[in-house]
N, C-alpha and C positions, 0 to 999 in steps of 0.2 A: 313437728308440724302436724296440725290436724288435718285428714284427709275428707271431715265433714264441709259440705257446701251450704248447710242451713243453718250456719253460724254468725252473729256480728262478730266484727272483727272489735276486739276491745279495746286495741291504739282508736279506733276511728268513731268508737262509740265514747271513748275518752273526749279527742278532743270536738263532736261534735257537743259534748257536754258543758265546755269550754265555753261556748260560744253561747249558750243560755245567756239572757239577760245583757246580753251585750249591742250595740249597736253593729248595724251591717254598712260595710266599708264600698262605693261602688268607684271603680277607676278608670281614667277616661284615659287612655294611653295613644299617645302619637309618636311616630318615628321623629318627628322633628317639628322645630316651632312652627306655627303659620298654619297647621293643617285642621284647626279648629276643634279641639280641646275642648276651649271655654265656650265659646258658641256652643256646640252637643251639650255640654254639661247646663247653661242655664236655660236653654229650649225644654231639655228632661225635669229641670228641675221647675220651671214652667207650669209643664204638663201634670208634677206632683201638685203644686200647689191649686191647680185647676179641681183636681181631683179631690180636693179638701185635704190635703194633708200638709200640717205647718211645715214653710219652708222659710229659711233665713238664708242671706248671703252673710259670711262670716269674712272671707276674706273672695274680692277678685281681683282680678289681675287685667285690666282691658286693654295697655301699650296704648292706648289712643286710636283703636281700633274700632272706626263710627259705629259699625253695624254688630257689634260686641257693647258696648255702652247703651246703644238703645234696648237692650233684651234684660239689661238691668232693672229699668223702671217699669214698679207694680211691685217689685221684691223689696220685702222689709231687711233692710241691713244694718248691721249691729254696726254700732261706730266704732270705727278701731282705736287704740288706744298709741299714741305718741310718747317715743323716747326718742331723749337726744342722749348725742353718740359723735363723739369726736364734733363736735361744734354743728351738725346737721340732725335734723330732726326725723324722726325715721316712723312711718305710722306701720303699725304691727296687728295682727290679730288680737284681742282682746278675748282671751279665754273664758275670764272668769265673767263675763258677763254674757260669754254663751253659754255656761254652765248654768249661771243666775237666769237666763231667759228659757232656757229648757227644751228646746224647739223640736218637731219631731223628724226633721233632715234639716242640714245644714250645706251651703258648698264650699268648699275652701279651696282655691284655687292652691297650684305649685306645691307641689303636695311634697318636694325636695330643697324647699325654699329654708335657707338660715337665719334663724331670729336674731334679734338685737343680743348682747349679752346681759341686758336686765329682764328678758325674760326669762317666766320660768322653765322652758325647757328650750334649748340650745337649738332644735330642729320643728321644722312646723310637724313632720311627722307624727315625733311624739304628742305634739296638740292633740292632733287626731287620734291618738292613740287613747286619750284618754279621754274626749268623747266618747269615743265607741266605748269606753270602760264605765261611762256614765249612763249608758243605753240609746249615746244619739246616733239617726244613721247618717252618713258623711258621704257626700258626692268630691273628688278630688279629679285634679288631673296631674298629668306626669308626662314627660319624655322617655324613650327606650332610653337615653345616653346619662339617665341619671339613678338606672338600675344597678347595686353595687357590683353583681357579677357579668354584668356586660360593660362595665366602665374600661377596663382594658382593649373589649375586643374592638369600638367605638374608638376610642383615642386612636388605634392601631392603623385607621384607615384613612379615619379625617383629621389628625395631627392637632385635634383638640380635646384637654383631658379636661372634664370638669368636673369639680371639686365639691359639687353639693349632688349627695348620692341617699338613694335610702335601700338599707338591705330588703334581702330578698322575700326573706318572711313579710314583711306586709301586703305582699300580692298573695301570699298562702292561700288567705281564706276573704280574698277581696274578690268581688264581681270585676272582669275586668270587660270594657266594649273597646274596641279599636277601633279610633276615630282616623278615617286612612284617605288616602285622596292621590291621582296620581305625583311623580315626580314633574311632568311636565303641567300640571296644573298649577301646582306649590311654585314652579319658579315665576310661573306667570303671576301669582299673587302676589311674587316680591318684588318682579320688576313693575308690577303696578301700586307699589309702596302701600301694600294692605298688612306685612309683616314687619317692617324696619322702615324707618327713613330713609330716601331715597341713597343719601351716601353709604350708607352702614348697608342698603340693601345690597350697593354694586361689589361690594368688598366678600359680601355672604356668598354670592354665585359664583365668585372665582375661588373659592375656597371649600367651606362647609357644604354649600347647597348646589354641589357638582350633583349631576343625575345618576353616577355613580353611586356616590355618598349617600343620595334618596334612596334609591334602587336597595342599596346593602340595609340601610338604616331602618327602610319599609319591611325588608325580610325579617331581622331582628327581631321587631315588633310584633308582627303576624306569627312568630315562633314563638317567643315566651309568651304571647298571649293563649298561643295551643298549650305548650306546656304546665301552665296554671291550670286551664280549663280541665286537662287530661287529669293531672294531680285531684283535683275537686271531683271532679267524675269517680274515680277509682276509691275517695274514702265515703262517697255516698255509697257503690255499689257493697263496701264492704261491710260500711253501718249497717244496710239495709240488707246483708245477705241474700242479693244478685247473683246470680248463675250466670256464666258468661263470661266472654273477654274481652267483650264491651270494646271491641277497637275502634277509638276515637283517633288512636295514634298506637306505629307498630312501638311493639315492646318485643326483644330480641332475646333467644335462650340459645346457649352452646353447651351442649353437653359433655363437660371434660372425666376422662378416661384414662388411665394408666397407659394404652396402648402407643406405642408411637406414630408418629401422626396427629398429636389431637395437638400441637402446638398451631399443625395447618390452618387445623378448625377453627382454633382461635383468631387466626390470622382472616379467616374467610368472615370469620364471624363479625373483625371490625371493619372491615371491608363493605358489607352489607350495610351496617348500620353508618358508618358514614355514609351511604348513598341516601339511604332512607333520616339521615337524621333522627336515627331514633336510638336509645339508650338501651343498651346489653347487658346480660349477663350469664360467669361464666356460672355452672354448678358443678360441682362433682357431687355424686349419690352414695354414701357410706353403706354396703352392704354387710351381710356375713362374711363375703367374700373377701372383703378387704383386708380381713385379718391376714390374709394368706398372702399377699401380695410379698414380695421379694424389695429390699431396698431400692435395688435399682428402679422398679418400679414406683415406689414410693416419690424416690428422684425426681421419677416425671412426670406424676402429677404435679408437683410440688414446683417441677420449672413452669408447665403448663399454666397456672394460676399467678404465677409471678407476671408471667408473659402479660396473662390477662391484666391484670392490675394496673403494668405500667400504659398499657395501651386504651385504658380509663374505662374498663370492664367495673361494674360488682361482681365481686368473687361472694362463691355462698359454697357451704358443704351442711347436706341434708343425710340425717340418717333414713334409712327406711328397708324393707323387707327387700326391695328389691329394685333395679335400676328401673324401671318401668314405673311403678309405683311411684317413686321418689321423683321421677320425671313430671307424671302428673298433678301429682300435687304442688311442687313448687307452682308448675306452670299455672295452676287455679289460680292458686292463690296470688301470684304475679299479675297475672290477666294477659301473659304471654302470647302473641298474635304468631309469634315465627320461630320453630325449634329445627335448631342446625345438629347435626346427627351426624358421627361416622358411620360407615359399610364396613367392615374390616374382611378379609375371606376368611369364608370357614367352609370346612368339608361339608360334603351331603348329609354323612351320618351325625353330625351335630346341628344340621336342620331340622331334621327327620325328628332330631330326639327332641329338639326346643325352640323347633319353628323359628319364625323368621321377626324378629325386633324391631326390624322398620314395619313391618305390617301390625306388628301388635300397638303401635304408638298409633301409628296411622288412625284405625280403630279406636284408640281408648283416649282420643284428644282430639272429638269434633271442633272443626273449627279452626282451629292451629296449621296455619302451612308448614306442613316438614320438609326441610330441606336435607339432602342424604351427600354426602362428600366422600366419594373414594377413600378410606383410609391408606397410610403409607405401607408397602405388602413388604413383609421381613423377611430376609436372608437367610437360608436354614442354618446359617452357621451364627445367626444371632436371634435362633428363637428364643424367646420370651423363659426365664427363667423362674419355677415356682416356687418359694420355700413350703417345703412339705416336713412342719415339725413331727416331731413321733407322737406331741400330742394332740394330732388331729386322730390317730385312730386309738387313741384316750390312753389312759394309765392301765399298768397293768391287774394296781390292785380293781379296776372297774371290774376286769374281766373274774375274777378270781373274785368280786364281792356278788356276782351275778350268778357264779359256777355253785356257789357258798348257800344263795338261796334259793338256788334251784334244788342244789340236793336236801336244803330243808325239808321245802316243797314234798321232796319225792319221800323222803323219813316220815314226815307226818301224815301222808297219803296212805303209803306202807304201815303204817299202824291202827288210818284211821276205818283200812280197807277190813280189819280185824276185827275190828268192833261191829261196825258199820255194813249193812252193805249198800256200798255205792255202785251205780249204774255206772258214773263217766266224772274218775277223777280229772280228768282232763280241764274242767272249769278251774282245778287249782293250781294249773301250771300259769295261769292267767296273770297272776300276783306277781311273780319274780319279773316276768316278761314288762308290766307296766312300769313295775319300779325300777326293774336296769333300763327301760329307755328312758325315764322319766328324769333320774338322777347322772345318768351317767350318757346318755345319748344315743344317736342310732347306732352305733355299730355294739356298743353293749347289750343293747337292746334286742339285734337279732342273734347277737350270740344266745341270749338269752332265751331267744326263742328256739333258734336248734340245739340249745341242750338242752331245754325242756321238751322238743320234739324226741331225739333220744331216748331221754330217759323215762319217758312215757310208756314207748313202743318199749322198751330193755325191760322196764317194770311191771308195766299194765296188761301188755296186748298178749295175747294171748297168740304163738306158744311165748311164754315169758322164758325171760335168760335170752333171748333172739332177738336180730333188729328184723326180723319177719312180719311181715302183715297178710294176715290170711284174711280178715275183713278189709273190703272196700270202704268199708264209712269211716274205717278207722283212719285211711287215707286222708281224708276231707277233716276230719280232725286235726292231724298233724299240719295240713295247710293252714287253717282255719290259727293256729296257734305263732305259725309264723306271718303271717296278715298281721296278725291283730299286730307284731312284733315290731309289723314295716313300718304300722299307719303310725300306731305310740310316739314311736320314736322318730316320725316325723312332725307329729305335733311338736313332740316336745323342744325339738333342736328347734320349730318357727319360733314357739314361745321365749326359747332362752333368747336368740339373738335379737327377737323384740325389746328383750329385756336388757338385755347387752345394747342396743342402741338406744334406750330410753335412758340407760344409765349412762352415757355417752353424750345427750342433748344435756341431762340434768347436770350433769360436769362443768359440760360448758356454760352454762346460764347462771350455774352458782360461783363460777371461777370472772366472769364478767361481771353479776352483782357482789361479788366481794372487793372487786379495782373497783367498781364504783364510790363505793363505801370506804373506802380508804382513803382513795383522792378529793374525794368532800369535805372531809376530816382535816385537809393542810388548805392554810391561809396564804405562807408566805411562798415564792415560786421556787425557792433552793429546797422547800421542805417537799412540796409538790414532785419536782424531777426524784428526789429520793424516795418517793410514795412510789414513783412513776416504776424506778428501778426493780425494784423491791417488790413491788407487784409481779412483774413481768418473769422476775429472778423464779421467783416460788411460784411463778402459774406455770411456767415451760423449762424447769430447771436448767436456767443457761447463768451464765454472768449476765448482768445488762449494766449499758453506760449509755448517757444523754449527754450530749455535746451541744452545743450552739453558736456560731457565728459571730466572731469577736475581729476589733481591724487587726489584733495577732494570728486569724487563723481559728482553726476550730477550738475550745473551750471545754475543756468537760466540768460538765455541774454536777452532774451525784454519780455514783458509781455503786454495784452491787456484787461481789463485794469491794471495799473502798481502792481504788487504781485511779492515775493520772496519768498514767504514761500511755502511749502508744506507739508502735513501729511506724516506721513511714508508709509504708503499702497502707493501712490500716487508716492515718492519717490523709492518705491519696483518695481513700475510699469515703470517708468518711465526708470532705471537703466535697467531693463529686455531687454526695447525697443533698449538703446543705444550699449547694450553688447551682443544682437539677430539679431538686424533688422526685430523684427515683431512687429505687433500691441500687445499694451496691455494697461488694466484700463475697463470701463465701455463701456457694448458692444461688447468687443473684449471674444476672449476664458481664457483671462491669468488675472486674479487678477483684477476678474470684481468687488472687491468690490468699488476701487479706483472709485470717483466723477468723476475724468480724464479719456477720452478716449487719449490714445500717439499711434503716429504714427512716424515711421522712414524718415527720409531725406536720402535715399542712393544716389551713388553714384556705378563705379562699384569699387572702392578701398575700401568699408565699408560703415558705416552708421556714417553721417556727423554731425547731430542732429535728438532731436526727437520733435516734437510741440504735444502741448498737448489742447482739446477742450474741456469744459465744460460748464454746463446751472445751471440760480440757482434755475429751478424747479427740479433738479434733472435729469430731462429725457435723452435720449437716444443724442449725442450731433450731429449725426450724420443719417439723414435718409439713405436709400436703394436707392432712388432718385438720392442724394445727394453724391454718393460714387464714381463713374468715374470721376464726376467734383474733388473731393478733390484729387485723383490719379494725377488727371491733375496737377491742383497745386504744390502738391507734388514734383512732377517730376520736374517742371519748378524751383521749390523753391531751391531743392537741385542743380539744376545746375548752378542758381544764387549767390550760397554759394561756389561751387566749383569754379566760375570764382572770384569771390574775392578774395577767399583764394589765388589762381594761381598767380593773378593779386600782392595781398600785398608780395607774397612772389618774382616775378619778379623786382619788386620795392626793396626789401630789398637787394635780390644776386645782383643789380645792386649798391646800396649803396655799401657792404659791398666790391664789386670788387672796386669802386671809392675809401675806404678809405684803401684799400691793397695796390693800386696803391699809392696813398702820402705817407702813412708811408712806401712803399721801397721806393720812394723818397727821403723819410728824412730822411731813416738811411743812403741811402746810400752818400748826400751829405754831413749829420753831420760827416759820418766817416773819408770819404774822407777828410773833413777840418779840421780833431782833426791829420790827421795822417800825415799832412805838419811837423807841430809845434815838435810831437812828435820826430821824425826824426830827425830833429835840436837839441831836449834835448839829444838823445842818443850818436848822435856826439859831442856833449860838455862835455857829461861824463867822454869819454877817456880822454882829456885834462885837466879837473879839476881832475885827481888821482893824476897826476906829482905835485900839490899846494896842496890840502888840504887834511883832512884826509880821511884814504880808509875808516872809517865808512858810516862819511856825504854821500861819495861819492856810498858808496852802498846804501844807503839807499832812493837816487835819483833815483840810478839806479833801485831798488826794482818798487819804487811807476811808473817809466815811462814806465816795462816792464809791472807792473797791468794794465796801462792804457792802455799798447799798445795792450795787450789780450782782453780789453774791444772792444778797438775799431776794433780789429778782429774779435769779436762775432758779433759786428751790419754789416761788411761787408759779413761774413757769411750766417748771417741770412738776409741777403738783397736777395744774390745770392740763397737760399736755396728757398727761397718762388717765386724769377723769374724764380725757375726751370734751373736755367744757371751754377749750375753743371758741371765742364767737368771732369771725372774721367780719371784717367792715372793708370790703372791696374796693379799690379806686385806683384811678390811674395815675402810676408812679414814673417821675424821670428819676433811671438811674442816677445822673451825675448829682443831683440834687442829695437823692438819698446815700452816694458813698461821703459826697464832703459834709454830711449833719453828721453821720459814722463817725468819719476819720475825728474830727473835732470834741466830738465825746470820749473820744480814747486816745489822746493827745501826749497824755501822760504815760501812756500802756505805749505808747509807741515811740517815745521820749528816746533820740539817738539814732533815731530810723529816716531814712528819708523814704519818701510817697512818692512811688512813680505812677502819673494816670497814665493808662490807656483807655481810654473811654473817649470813644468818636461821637462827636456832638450828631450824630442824624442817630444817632438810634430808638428805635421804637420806643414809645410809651409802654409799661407793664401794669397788669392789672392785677395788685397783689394786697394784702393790708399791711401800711407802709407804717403801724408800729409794728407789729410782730416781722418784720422786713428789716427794720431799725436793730431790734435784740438782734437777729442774725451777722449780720454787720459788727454789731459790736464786738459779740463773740470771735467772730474768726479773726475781726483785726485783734482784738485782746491775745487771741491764743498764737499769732503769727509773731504779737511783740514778745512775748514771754519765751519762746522759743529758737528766735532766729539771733544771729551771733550777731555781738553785738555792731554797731556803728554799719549793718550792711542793710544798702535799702527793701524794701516790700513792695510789691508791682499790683497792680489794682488795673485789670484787664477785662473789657467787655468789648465780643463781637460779635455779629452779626454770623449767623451758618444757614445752611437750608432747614425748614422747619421748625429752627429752633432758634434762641439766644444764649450766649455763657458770660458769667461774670465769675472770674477768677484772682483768686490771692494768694501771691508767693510768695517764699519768704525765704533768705539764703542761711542755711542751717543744716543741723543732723540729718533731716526730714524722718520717714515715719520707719519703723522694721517691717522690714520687706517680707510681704504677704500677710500682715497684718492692720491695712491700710482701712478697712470697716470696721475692724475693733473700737478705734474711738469714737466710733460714734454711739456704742452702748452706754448706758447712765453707769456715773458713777465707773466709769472704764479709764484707770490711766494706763498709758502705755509704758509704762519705765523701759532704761536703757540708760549704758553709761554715760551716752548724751544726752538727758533730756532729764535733767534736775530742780526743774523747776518745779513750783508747787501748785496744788490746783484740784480740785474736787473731783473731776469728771465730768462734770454736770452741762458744762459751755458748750460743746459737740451735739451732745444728746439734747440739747434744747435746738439748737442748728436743724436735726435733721428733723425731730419732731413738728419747730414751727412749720419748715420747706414742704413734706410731705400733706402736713394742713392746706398750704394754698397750691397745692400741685406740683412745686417744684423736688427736682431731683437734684440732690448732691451727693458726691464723690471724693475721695481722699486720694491721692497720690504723691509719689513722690517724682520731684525734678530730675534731669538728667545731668545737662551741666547749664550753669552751676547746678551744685548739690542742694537741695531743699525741700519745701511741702508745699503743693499746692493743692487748691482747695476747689473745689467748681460745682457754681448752682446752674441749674439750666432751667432755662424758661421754656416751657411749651409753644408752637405755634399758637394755638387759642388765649394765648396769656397776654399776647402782642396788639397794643394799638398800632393796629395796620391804617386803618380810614380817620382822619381827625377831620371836624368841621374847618372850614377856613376861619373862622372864629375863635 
């Protein structure tokens, strides 16, 4: 991390680069409908076009809302473009001719709104998206409940989950205003029918539009709207190399520590930021020191960030010269408003020697409230254990290659004092002393200074052969000589461990862009988790295995190196990880007996996979070190998994649109060329009654009218799945339309007797009484072919609250139990050692397709006693002539 502040930051000079040539996105955000969105948005947009700036309405939205339609006129708007879709005509935004018109702001209302599926992109979003890619700018509006990562927290409260969302990145770099108004104003709007029709409005207030539900919905709002604004704040200040920590909103720092206790801190730490609502993080600061540190130590840093983690911390590990340092520059660079700090107790004489830490932060981080926490005081009987390797006070040849050229030193002094006369060899005791601290550190270094003090006075001083000094300046010499010893060799040891921690950042940054670089590299997701593996295997030398969620249990997909098996603890652990989204196995807090430490793949829709990392000493698979970097990973893994997933499944909806498209092809030209021929049969029928007998001839006539029903189900079901419907509404008497049924399937029914139940007072229905007619026929067709033989079929309509039902049963196998919606998919038989009859599929799936068209709902079930299938369409209240003229 660079500790300079007059730097852009180059992520934010990136993406403010991004944005060149682009349109700018502005967003009208309401906690809820009715709070006037579109009102603010075409007033502003108003106000643009006042100002001289071309403005178009692309798309609004006005509900019938008078004083919303009136603020329309004066605005030129683009005419939308009409598709039909399932027999209704649906007007859409017209893209390409607000591309063609070029306009220099546009507004488009519903900015989460789903398009037809002929156009060309699925969400009106992406419209916008590429406007602003054409350089228009776009005024939108939006609801908080149609934000993708508050769509859970919404559902949660007001028990409505809705289905048209747009992620979170397009607020990134959108202008957002919050259009807000109280909850007790908003219900007053609805009880005076300015947001819903009066019915739909009473239903809203006992429901959605509790003051509650506003209350929470308004908070929502007013928070992600901070949260953008703060996000957009912190990459100007960075582009623009701002000093400061700009608090628009806190941003929270915990300093984590080897020491015990710093688990507290953590604890204190999310404590705070829950109250402030504001986003944490933990750091540990990598110094020299760290090398020294003892496992157990290690341990606890290592639980310490785990901790954080699971309790929705950014965990970070910064190297730098020294915790102090490391402290402030994250914090700059963060824009940290609050840093949480332990006290731990330390003697006087370790004051005295390195003064006091909290004051030093205090000092070197205007600005920043510190907050200081007790740490937890240790037991002498479990003080703090240091490994003290023997090579901290270095090897021995250091000593011995220091002793080596010192007595050079003193040899070529000694000779050179014979030729020469030197006033003060002493400048060339200089040379060994730089080069032992330089190469080999401080303790070499002063050794090298007191044997060169030595052998100065032993050689030089005069009386020589004695460590005597009869001069005083000779004194100030030999100090003079170990100075210089102390300072060397304290450069030098800053320099190396600079360099040691720079080689330690550079590790990590080339061990993260090499998984990147890998994982880029596979297409398919099995090749992916073994990219995944295999990265992870050779960046932290453990095993690694990626599991995933199968209805057997967890799954393993690649393995490094290759294993399937696991123990059940291991299995316990792993399942915990997939069905929680936290760490668990070895290490972690949850079912540390497991060999495996797992870790979750999220995602913000759940947790994707979990990878799992072991060693076969047993040990810990994971250091404290080593925990930001695997986050890192982590992060990058799951979003490499999510673009596959994306990717295979955009591939498949395109396949599967490719083969919808030929087979309504082919039903609908095979139908068309069976029903030339057919035609022909049925006009020759009349003519052969007058020659042969009327059996033969009915019994042509039976098999051409089967055919000719066949080939009206594939014409059907062609039209059913192009959505090209055209319904012709009118009011139907049932009894009328089951006896024209019954009579067209006469034959299909041949051995069966008809029982009505159908009560002469029942309502009129208002349905289109051909496609009424096919359904009829189908079910009686499919109830004759089915039910045993010579037993009657029951033909039932009654009257219920809110509703009407018309059912047909048939005494028979009936359907296999729990697969009672299956026939109604195309082309779905149900086989079964009862049910040998033959039959397309096609009858059912035309049933439910026509029903669905005109609003009705049908069901499959089977009878109790007798045994059989019945069948039941249900008519809506609104479907019911309730009021008939006396006429």
């Amino acid at each position: 991390m660079s500790e300079s502040e007059d730097r852009p930051d180059p992520d934010a000079l990136l993406r403010e680069a991004e944005q060149e040539g682009r349109g700018k996105l502005k967003v009208f955000l309401g906690a809820a409908p009715g709070v006037g969105k579109t009102y603010e948005m075409l007033i502003e947009g108003a106000a643009r076009s006042r100002a001289g700036v071309d403005v178009v309405i692309g798309v609004v939205e006005t509900h019938g809302r008078a004083e919303t339609e009136a603020l329309i006129a004066g605005h030129e708007i683009v005419p939308r473009q009409t598709i039909e879709y399932r027999g209704r005509m649906l007007a859409e935004m017209d893209l390409d001719a607000i591309l063609a018109r070029r306009p220099a702001l546009v507004l488009v209302d519903e900015l989460a709104h789903t398009n037809a599926p002929q156009c060309r992109h699925p969400k009106r979003y992406q419209d916008v998206e590429e406007l602003l890619a054409a350089g228009i700018d776009v005024f939108s509006t939006i609801n908080v409940q149609h934000i993708e990562s508050l769509n859970d927290v919404v559902a949660s409260f007001t028990r409505v989950r809705v289905r048209e969302t747009i992620p979170d990145r397009i607020l990134e770099s959108a202008e957002i205003e919050v259009v807000d108004i109280p909850p007790d104003e908003l219900i007053e709007r609805l009880k005076d029918g300015k947001v819903y029709v009066p019915d739909e409005a009473t239903r809203a207030l006992g429901h959605y539009f509790s003051k509650s539900n506003l209350s929470a919905l308004r908070e929502l709002a007013l928070r992600r709207a901070a949260q953008a604004v703060d996000a957009q704040m912190l990459d100007y200040v960075r582009t623009h190399a701002l000093a400061g920590n700009w608090a628009g909103g806190e941003r929270i720092l915990v300093a984590v520590s080897e020491l015990p206790g710093a688990d507290g801190l953590v604890r204190a730490a999310k404590r705070i930021a829950d109250t402030l609502r504001a986003p944490w993080t933990a750091l540990h600061v990598e110094t020299s020191r760290t090398q020294s540190l003892g496992e157990e130590e290690h341990k606890r840093v290592s639980a310490t960030m785990n901790l954080a983690s699971q309790l929705g911390a950014t965990v970070a590990t910064v190297p730098a010269s020294s915790v102090i340092s490391g402290l402030s520059a994250f914090a700059t660079e963060a824009r940290i408003t609050q840093l949480i700090v332990g006290k731990s107790v330390r003697s006087r004489w370790f004051e005295l020697r390195h003064g006091s830490v909290v004051d030093r932060l205090v000092r070197g981080m205007p600005g920043v409230a510190v907050h200081v926490l007790p740490m937890e005081q240790r037991p002498t009987s479990q003080q703090r254990t240091r490994t003290t390797p023997a090579r901290n006070w270095g090897r021995r040849s250091d000593y011995l290659w220091a002793a080596t050229m010192v007595a050079a030193v003193t040899a070529f002094g000694t000779g050179l004092s014979h030729v020469l006369n030197l006033s003060n060899v002493a400048l060339l005791y200089l040379l060994p002393v730089m080069a032992s601290a330089s190469l080999f550190g401080l303790r070499a270094g002063l050794f090298a200074g007191l044997a060169s003090s030595l052998a100065y006075n032993f050689f030089f001083l005069p009386p020589t052969g004695t460590l005597t000094i009869n001069n005083p300046e000779n004194v100030i010499t030999v100090l003079v000589l170990l100075a210089v010893a102390s300072v060397t060799s304290q450069f030098a040891a800053r320099v190396r461990a600079q360099a040691n921690l720079a080689s330690s950042s550079a590790r990590t940054n080339a061990a993260l862009a090499g998984f990147l670089g890998q994982i880029t590299k596979t297409s398919g997701e099995d090749d992916l988790a073994q990219a995944i593996c295999a990265e992870v295997g050779r960046i932290f030398d453990v095993h690694a295995i990626l599991l995933v969620m199968s209805p057997d249990g967890p799954q393993v997909r690649a393995a490094n190196p290759p294993q399937d098996r696991l123990d059940t603890i291991d299995l316990a652990a792993v399942s915990w990880v997939l069905e929680r989204g936290v760490p668990a196995g070895r290490g972690s807090d949850t079912l540390t007996a497991s060999d495996w430490l797992f870790y979750p793949l999220r995602n913000m829709s759940g947790t994707l996979a979990a990878i799992g990392m072991s060693r076969d000493d047993g040990s810990e698979p994971v250091k404290s070190d080593q925990l930001p970097l695997l986050m890192n990973l982590l992060d990058q893994a799951a979003l490499a998994i999510e673009r596959t997933r994306l990717s295979d499944e955009m591939r498949g909806m395109a396949q599967l649109k490719e083969r919808d498209r030929l087979r309504a092809a082919l039903l609908s030209s095979v139908s068309h060329d069976l029903r030339t021929p057919l035609t022909a049969i049925m006009a020759s029928v009349t003519e052969l009654r007058s020659a042969y007998s009327p059996e033969v001839v009915d019994g042509i006539e039976a098999e051409a009218q089967r055919l000719n029903r066949f080939v009206a189900n594939l014409l059907d079901m062609a039209r059913v799945e192009a959505g090209a419907l055209k319904l012709r509404i009118e009011a139907v008497d049932l009894a009328d339309a089951i006896a024209s049924a019954v009579h067209d399937t006469r034959r299909a029914l041949d051995g069966h007797a008809i029982e009505f139940g159908v009560a002469a007072d029942l309502p009129l229905v208002r349905i289109d009484a051909q496609l009424f007619h096919h359904i009829l026929i189908n079910l009686l067709d499919n109830a004759g072919r089915y039910a045993d033989p010579d037993t009657p079929i029951a033909i039932r309509a009654e009257r219920l609250p809110g509703s009407l039902t018309l059912s047909i049963l048939d005494h028979g196998p009936g359907l296999p139990p729990g697969r009672e919606r299956d026939v109604f998919e195309t082309f779905r038989r149900i086989e079964g050692s009862d049910r040998k009859q033959a039959g397309t599929g096609l009858g059912l799936a035309i049933v439910k397709g026509f029903a669905e068209a005109m609003g009705l709902e049908v069901e499959a079930a089977n009878r109790g006693d007798p045994a059989g299938a019945r069948f039941t369409l249900r008519f809506p209240e609104d479907l019911l002539v309730t009021n008939m003229d006396p006429e």
